[in-house]
FIKOL-967523 format. One record per residue (C-alpha): residue number from 1; y negated, z, x. Coordinates in nm, 4 decimals. Last residue first. Layout:
<rs>
{NUM,{Y,Z,X}}
...
</rs>
This chain:
<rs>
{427,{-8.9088,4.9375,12.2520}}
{426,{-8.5718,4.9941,12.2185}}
{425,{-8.4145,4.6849,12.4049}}
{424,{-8.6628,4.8124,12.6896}}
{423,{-8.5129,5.2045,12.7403}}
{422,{-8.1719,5.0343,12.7182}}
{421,{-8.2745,4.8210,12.9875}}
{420,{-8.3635,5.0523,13.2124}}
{419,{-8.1067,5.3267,13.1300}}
{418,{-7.8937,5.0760,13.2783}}
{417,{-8.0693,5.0323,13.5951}}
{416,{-7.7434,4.9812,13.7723}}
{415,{-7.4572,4.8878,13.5675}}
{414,{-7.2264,4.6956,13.7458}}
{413,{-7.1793,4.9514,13.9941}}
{412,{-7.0476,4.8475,14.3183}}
{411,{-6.7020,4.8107,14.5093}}
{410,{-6.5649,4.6680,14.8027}}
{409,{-6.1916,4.6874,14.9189}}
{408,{-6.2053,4.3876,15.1537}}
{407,{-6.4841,4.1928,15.1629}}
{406,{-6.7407,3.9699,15.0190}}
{405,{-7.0633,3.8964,14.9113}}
{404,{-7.1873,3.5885,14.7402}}
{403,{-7.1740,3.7663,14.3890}}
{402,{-7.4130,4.0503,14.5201}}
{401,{-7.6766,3.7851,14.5722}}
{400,{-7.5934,3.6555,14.1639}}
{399,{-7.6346,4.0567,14.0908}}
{398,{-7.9421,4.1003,14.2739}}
{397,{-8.1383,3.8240,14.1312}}
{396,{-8.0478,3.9237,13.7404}}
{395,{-8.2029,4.2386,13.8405}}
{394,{-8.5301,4.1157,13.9945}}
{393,{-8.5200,3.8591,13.6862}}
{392,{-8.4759,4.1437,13.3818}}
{391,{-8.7053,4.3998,13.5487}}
{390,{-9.0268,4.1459,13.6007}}
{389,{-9.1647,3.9010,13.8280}}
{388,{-8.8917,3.9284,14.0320}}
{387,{-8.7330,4.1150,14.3228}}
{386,{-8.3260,4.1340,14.4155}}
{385,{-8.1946,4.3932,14.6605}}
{384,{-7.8670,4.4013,14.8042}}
{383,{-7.8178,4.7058,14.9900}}
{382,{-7.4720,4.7065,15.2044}}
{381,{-7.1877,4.9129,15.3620}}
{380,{-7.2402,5.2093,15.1473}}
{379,{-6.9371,5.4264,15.2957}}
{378,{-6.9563,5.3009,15.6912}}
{377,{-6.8329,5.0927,15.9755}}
{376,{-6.7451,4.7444,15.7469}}
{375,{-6.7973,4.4462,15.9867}}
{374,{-7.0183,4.1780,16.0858}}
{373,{-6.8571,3.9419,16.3415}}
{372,{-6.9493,3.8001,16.6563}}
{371,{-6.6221,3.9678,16.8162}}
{370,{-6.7205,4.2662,16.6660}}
{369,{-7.0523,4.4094,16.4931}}
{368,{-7.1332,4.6980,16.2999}}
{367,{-7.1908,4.7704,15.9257}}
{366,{-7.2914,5.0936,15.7434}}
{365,{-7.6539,5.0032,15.5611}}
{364,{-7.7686,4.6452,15.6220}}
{363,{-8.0191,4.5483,15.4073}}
{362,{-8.0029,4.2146,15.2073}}
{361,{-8.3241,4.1174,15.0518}}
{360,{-8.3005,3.8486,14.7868}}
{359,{-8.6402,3.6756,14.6427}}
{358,{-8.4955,3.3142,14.6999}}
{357,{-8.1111,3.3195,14.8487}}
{356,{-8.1377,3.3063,15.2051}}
{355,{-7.9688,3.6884,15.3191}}
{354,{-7.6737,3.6072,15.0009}}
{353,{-7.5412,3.2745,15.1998}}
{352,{-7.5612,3.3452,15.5474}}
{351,{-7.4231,3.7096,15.4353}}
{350,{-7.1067,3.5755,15.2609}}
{349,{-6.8196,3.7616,15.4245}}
{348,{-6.7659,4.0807,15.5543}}
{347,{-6.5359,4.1515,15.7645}}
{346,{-6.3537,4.4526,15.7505}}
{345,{-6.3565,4.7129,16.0342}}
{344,{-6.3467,5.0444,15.8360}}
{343,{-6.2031,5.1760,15.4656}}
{342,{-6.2839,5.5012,15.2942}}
{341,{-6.2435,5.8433,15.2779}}
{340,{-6.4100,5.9494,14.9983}}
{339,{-6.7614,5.8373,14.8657}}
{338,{-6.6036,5.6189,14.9132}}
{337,{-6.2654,5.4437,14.8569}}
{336,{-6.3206,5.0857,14.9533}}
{335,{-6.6249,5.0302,15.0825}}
{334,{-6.9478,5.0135,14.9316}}
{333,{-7.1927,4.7310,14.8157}}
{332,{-7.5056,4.9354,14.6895}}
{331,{-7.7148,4.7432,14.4427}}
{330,{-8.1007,4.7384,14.4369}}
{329,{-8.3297,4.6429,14.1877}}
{328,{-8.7246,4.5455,14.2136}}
{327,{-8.9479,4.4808,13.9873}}
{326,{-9.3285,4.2963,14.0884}}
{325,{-9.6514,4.4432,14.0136}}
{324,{-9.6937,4.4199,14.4085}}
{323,{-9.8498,4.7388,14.4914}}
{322,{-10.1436,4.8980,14.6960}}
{321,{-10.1290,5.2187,14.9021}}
{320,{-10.4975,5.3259,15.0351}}
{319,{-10.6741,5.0937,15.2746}}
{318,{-10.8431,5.2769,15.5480}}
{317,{-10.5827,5.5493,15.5351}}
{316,{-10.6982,5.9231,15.5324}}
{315,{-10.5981,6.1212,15.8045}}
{314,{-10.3033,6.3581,15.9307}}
{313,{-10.2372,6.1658,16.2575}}
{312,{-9.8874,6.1216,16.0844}}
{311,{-10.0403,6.0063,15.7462}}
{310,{-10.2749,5.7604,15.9230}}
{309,{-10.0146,5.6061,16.1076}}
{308,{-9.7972,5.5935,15.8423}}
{307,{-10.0327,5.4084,15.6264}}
{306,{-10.1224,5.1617,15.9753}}
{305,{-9.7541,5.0764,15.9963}}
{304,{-9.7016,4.9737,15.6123}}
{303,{-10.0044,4.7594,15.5329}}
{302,{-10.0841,4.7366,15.1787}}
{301,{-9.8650,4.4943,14.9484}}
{300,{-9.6126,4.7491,14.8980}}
{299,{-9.3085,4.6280,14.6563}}
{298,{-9.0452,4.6016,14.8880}}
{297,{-9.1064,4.9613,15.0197}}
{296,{-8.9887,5.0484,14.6922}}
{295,{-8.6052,4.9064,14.6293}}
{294,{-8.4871,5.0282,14.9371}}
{293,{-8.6777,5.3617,14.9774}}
{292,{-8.5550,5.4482,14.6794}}
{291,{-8.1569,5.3773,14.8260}}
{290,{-8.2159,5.6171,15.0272}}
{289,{-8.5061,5.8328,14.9579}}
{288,{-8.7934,5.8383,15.2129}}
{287,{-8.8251,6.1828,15.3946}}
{286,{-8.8551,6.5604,15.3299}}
{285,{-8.6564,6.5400,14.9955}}
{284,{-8.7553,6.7776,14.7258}}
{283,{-8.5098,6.8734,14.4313}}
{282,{-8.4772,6.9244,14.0582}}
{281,{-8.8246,6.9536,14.0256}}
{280,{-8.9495,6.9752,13.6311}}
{279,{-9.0835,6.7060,13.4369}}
{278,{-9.2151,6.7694,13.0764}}
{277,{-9.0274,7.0536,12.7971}}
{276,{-8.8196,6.7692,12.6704}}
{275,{-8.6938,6.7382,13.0359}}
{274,{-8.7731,6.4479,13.2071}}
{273,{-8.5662,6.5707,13.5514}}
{272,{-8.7597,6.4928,13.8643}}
{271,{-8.6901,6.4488,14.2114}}
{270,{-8.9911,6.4675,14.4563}}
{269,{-8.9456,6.3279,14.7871}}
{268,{-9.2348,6.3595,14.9887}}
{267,{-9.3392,6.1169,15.2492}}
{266,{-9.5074,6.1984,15.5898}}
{265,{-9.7169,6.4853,15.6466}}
{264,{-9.6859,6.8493,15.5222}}
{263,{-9.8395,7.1455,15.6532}}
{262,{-9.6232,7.4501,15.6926}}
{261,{-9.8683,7.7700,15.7429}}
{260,{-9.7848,7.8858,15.4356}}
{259,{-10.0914,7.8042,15.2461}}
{258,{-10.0245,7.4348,15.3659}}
{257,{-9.6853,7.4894,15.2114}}
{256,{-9.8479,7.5998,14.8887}}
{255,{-10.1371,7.3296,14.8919}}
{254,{-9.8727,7.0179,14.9149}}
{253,{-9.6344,7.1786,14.6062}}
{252,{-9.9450,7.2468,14.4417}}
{251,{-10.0587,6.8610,14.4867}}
{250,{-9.7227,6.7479,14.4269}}
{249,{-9.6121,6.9694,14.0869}}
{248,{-9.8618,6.9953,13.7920}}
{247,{-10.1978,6.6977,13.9311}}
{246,{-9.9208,6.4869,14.0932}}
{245,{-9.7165,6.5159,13.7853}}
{244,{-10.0154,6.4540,13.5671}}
{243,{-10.0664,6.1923,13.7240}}
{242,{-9.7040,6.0523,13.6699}}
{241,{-9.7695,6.1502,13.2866}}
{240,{-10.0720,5.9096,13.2501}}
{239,{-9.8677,5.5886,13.4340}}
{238,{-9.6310,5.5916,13.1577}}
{237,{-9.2630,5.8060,13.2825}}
{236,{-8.8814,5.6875,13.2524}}
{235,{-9.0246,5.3247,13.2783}}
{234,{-8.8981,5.2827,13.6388}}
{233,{-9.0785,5.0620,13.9107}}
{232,{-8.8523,5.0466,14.0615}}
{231,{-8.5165,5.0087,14.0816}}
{230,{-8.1589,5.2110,14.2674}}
{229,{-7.8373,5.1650,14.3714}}
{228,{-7.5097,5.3597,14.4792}}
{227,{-7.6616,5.6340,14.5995}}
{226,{-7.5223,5.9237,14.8256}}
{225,{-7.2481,5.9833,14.6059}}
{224,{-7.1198,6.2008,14.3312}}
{223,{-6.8016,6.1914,14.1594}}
{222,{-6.6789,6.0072,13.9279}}
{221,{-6.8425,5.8486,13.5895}}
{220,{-7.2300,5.7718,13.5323}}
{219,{-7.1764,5.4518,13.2998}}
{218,{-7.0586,5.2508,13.5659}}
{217,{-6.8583,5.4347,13.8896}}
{216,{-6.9578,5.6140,14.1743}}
{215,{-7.2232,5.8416,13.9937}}
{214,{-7.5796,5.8993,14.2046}}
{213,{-7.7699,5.6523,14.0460}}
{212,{-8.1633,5.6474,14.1743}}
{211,{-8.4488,5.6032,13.9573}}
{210,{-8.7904,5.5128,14.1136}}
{209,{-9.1232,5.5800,14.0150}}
{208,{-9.3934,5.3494,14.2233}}
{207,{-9.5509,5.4796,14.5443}}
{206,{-9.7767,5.7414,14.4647}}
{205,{-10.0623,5.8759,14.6963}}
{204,{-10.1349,6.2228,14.8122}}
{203,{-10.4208,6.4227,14.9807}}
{202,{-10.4360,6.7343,15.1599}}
{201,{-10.1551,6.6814,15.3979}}
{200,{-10.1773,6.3205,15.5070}}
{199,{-9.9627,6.2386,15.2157}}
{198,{-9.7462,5.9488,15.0737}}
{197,{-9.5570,6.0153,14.7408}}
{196,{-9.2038,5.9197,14.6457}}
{195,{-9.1519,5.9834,14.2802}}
{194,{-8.7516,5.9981,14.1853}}
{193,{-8.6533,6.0128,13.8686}}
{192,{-8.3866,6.2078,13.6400}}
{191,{-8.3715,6.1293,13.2620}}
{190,{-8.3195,6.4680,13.0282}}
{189,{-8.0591,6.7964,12.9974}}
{188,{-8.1037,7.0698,13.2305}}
{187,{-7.8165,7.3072,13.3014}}
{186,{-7.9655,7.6251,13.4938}}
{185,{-7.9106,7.6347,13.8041}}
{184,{-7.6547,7.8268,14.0557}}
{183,{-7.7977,7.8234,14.4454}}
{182,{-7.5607,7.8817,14.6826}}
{181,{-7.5287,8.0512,15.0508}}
{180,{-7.2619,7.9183,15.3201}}
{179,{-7.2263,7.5909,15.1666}}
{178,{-7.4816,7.4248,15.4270}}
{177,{-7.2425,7.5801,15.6976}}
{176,{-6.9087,7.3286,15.6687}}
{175,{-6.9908,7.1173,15.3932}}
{174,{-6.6374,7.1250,15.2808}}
{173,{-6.6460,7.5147,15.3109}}
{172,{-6.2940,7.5537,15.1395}}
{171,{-6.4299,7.8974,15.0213}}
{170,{-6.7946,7.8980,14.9710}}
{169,{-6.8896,7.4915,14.9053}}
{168,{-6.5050,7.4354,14.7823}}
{167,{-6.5082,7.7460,14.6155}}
{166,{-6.8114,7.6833,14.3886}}
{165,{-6.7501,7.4096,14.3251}}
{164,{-6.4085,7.4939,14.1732}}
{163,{-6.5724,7.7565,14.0296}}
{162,{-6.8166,7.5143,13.8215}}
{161,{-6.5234,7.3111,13.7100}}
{160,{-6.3667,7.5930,13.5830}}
{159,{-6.6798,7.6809,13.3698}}
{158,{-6.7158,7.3895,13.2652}}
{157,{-6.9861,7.0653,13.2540}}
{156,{-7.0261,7.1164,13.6185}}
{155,{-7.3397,6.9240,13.7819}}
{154,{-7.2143,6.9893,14.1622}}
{153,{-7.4801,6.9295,14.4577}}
{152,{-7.3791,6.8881,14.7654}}
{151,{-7.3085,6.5269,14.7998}}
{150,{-7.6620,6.4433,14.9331}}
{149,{-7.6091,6.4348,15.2632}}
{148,{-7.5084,6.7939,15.2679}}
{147,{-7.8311,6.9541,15.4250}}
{146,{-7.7846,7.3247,15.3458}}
{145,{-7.8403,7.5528,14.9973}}
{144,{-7.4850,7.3923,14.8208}}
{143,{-7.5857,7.3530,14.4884}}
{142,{-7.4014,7.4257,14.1694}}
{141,{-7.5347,7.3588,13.8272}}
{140,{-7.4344,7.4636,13.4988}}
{139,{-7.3197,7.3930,13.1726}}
{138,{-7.1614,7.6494,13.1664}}
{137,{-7.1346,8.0166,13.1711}}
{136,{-7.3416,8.3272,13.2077}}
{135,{-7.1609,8.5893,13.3322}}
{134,{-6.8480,8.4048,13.4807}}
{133,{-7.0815,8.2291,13.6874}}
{132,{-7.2417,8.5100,13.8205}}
{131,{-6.9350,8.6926,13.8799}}
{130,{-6.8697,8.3713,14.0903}}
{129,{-7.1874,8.4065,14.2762}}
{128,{-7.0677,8.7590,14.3199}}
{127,{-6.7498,8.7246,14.4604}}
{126,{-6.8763,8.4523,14.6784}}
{125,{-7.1439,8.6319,14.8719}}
{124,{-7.4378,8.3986,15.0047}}
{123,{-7.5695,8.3639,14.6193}}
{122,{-7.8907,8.2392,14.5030}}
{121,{-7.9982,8.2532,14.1240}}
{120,{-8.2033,7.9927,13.9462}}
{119,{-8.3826,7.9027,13.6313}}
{118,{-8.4730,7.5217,13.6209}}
{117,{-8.8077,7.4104,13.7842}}
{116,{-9.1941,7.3148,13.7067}}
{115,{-9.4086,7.4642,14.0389}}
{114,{-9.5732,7.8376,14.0046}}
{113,{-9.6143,7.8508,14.3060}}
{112,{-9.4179,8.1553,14.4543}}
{111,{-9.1589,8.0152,14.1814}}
{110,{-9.1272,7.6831,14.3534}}
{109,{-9.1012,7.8458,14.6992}}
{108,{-8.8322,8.0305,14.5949}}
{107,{-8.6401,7.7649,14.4696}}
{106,{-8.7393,7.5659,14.7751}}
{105,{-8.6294,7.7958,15.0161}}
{104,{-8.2767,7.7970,14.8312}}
{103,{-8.2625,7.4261,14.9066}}
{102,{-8.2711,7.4739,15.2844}}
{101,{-8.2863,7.1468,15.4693}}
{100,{-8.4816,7.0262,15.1632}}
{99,{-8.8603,7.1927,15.1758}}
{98,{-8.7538,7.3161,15.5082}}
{97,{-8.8938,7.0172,15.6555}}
{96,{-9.1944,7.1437,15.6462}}
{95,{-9.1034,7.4351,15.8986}}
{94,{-8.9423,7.1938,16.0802}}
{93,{-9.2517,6.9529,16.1027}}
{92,{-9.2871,6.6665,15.8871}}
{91,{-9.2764,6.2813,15.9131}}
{90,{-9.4324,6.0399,16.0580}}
{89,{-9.4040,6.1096,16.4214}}
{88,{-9.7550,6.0891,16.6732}}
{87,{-9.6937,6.1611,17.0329}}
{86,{-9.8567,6.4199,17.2548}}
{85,{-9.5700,6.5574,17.4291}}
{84,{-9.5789,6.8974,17.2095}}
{83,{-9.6293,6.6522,16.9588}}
{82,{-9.2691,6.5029,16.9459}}
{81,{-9.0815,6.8334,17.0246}}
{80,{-9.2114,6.9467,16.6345}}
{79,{-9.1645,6.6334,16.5012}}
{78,{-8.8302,6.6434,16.6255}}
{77,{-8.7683,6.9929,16.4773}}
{76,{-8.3817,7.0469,16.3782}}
{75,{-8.4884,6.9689,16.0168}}
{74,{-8.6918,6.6462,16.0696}}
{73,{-8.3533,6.4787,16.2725}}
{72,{-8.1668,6.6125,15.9892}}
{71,{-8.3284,6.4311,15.7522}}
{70,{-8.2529,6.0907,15.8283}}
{69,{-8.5537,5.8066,15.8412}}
{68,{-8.7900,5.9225,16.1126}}
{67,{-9.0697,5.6757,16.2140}}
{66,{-9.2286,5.7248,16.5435}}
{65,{-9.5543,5.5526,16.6570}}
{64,{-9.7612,5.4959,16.9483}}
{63,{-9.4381,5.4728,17.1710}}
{62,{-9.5385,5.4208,17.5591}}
{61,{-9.2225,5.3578,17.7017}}
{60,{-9.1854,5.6494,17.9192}}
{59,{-9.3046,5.8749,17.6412}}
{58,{-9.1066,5.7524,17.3604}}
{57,{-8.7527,5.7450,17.6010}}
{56,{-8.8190,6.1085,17.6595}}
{55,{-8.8929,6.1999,17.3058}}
{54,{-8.5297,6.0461,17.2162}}
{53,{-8.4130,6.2301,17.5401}}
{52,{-8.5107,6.5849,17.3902}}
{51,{-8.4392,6.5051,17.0538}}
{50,{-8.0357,6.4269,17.1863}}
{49,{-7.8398,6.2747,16.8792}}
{48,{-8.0015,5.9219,16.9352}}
{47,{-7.8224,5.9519,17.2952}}
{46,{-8.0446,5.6630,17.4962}}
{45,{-7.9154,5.3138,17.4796}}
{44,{-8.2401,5.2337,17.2324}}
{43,{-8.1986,4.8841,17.0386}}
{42,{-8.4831,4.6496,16.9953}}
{41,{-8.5573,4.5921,16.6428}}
{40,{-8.6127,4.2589,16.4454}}
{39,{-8.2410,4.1060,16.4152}}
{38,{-8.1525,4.4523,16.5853}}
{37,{-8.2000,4.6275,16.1927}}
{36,{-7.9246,4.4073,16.0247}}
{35,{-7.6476,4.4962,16.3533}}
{34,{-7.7670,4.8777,16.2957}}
{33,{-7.9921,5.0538,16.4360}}
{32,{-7.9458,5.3225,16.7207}}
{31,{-8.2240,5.4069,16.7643}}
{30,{-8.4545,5.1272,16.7152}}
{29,{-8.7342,5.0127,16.8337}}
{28,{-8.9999,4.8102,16.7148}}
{27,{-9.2617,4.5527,16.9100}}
{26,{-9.6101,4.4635,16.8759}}
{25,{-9.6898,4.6058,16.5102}}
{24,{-10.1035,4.5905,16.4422}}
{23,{-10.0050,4.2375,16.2448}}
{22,{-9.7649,4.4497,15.9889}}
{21,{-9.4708,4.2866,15.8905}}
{20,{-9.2016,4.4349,16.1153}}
{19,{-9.2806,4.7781,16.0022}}
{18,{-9.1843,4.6085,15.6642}}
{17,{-8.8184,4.4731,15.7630}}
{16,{-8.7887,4.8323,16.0203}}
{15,{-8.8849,5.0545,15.7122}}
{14,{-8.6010,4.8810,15.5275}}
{13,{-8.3253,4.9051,15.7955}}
{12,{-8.4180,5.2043,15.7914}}
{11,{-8.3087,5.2970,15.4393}}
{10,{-7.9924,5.0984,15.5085}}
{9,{-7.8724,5.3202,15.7336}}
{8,{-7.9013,5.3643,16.1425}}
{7,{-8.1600,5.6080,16.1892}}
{6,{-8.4532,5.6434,16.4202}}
{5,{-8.7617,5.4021,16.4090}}
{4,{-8.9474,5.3606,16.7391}}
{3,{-9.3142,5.1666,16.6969}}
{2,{-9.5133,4.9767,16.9822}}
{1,{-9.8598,4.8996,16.8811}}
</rs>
């Protein structure tokens, strides 16, 4: 079959790699890609901003399957425009996708439900989000309701930090119109994780727990980022608690947007917070995480293509999800200065080397090519993921990749999966 995968990041980069290793797969698109993802996509010259001509280019060219990494794309209603023309998407409607575009939907729909979460209060009036702060304090946490590419969110440790979130999202409006309304949470303390699930809409299935690390710097410092690495499988959770996690918060979560008349197909994106009270949602995602996605889809033995198929045609797979056993551990190479402004148009150096080094994946994340050379174009230029037999190789693996790697102004956490190996010099 002919599959189109939109995005450019280094989350598609690894749906493409595993698209790409399914037998049913005939050819892959890409729009737009990136110079990582063309080595097995064909790139789209149609507007990958414009739904209308993405759907356009899928129905001329016969496109049995579309795979949506960014968000935004689900939240404006591709899905939607897809089947109105009669072609399959994995991923979920608008409506669905409301389960992140608008975070202060999802509070509400979590206490409809009855679904694990921190205490809440939403705010589109800054004087009296602020009196809210004032009122009860910190620690606390400040959310910006809209799609903010996952910088919107503001753990404050003081009160004056909190109002300086809350200005910037209200006030400065750095995230332009997701900022206009708030949500304020309570301050939980615990381990966050991230449990991507598979669904067709009535049932679910797990990939491995994954923990992300959203902190610039080692040992959680500066400010927040879209990712700067991630591993699986993570230890934060024994098998027996993650089903009771599906059993507490995905299968109601699944069965309360059905009940409202948003049925949910794709991948769900539930982040978690071990609290000492048991997991409670700190967010939903409406696609793959990035960099989860990263160091997960590595691990699937099953084929890829034919579980999204199923899932977007709303049916049950013929061979459920099955994984590896193996770790995996990715690092984020990023430029210089993000998750501020950062630095463009360096080359990078080393990729020969660090793509053919033995259980190394290197996706490409914000890179672009000139003069036949790869080059810096984005904040998390590179994912460098190593795989092994168990935590300690896979991670040992991505480090001596990331050593071959070079350019200017890039920096990475040292530290990834930290809490990972503290977790198994305890036991």
């Amino acid at each position: 079959m002919k599959v189109l995968v939109i995005g450019s990041g280094g989350r598609e980069h690894a749906i493409v790699w595993k698209l790409a290793q399914s037998p049913s797969v005939r050819k892959i698109y890409a729009a737009p890609g990136n110079p990582g993802i063309w080595d097995l996509a064909a790139p789209v010259t149609v507007d990958h901003n414009n739904i209308a001509a993405l759907a356009d280019f899928a129905a001329a060219e016969g496109i049995d399957l579309t795979v949506v990494g960014p968000e935004i794309y689900l939240a404006l209603g591709l899905v939607d425009e897809f089947a109105r023309r009669g072609l399959l998407v994995f991923g979920p409607t608008k409506a669905a996708a409301v389960i992140e575009a608008e975070k202060a939907f999802a509070k509400d729909f979590m206490a409809r439900h009855h679904i694990p979460t921190a205490d809440y209060a939403v705010f589109s009036d800054y004087e009296r989000a602020r009196d809210h702060l004032r009122a009860h304090g910190a620690p606390v946490v400040v959310k910006a309701s809209g799609l903010a590419g996952g910088k919107g969110a503001f753990v404050c440790q003081s009160l004056d930090q909190a109002e300086e979130a809350l200005a910037d999202l209200m006030v400065r409006r750095v995230f332009g119109e997701a900022g206009e309304k708030v949500v304020i949470e309570e301050y939980l303390t615990g381990e966050e994780a991230s449990l991507l699930v598979l669904t067709d809409g009535e049932r679910a299935w797990p990939f491995p727990l994954a923990q992300d690390h959203k902190r610039a710097y080692d040992g959680d410092e500066g400010p927040n980022t879209g990712g700067m690495g991630a591993y699986a499988p993570a230890g934060v959770l024994p098998p027996v608690e993650i089903d009771r996690v599906m059993e507490t918060i995905v299968y109601p979560t699944l069965k309360g947007l059905a009940a409202e008349g948003r049925p949910y197909r794709g991948v769900l994106y539930v982040g978690l917070m071990i609290a000492p009270s048991g997991p409670k949602v700190v967010e939903y995602n409406c696609r793959f995480g990035d960099p989860e996605a990263q160091a997960v889809l590595p691990l699937l033995v099953t084929d890829f293509a034919s579980l999204c198929l199923a899932a977007a045609a709303g049916r049950r797979p013929a061979d459920p999800p099955v994984f590896s056993g193996q770790s995996a551990v990715c690092v984020v190479l990023a430029a210089g200065g993000y998750p501020g402004d950062y630095r463009k148009g360096d080359v990078i150096h080393g990729l020969d080397v660090a793509t053919h080094l033995s259980e190394v994946l290197v996706f490409h994340a914000g890179t672009a090519l000139r003069g036949g050379e790869v080059v810096t174009a984005g904040g998390r230029v590179l994912n460098v993921v190593g795989l092994g037999p168990e935590f300690t190789v896979a991670r040992e693996r991505a480090y001596a990749a990331v050593s071959r790697i070079e350019f200017a102004g890039m920096h990475y956490r040292r530290d990834i999966a930290w809490r990972e190996m503290r977790r198994r010099m305890l036991s």
